[in-house]
C-alpha positions in Angstrom: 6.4 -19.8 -10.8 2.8 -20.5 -12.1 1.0 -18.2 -14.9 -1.3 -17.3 -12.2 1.3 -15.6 -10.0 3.0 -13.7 -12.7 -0.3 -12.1 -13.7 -1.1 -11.7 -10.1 2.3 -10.1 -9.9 1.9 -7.9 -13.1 -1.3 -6.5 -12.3 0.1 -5.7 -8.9 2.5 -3.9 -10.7 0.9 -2.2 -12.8 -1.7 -0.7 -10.0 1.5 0.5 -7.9 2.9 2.6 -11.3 -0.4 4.3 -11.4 -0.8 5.0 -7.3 2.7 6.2 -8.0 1.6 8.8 -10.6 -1.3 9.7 -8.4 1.3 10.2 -5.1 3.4 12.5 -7.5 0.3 14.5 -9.0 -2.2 14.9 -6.5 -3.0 18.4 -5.9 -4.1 17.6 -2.5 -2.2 15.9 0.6 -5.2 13.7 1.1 -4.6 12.5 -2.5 -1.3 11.7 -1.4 -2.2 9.8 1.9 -4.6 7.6 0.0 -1.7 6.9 -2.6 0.6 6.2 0.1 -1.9 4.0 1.9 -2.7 2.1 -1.3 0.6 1.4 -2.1 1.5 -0.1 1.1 -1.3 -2.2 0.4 0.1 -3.5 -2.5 3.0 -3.9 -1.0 1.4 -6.6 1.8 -0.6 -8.3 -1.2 2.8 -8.3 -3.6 4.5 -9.7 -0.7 1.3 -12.6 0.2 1.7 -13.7 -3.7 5.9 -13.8 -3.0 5.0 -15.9 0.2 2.5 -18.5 -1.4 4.9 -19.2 -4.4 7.9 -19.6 -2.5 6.0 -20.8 0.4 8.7 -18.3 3.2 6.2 -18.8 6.2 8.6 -17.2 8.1 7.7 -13.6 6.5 4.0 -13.8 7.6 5.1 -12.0 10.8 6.9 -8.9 8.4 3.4 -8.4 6.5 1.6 -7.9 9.7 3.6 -5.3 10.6 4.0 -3.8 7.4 -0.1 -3.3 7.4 -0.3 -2.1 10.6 2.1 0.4 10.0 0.1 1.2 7.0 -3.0 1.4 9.4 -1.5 3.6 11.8 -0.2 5.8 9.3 -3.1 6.4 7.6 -5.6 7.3 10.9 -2.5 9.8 11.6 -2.5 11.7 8.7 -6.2 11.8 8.1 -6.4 13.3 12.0 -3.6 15.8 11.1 -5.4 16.6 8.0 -9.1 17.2 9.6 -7.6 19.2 12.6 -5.9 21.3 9.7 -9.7 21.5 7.8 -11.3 22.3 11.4 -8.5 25.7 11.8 -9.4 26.7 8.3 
């Protein structure tokens, strides 16, 4: 594995401890969708670094999914959360 990757990796990492921290402390559920919609992203981009070095084409499909599930989930919880703001 090449120097580049492990930092890549690392940093990655690193980001997803501190989304975690923010998905555990956010006072707000918005907070927490952001988190959650963050760290699925890091999730695709952990998993694009995985792909390049071991070069597992085959996953490509699994990473599109993964960030359109992230995508989905996210407009869904922001529409839940705005119809909650409107009733307020």
């Amino acid at each position: 594995m090449s120097a580049v990757a492990v930092v890549a990796l690392a940093l990655l990492s690193a980001a997803a401890v501190m989304v975690l921290v923010r998905l555990v402390r956010g006072p707000r559920s918005l907070d927490r969708v952001v988190a959650v919609e963050v760290l699925v992203t890091l999730l695709v981009a952990g998993a694009c670094v995985a792909i390049a070095v071991w070069e597992y084409t085959t996953f490509v499909p699994v990473l599109v999914v993964l960030a359109l599930l992230g995508f989905i989930g996210a407009m869904t919880a922001a529409r839940l959360i705005e119809e909650r703001e409107e009733l307020r």
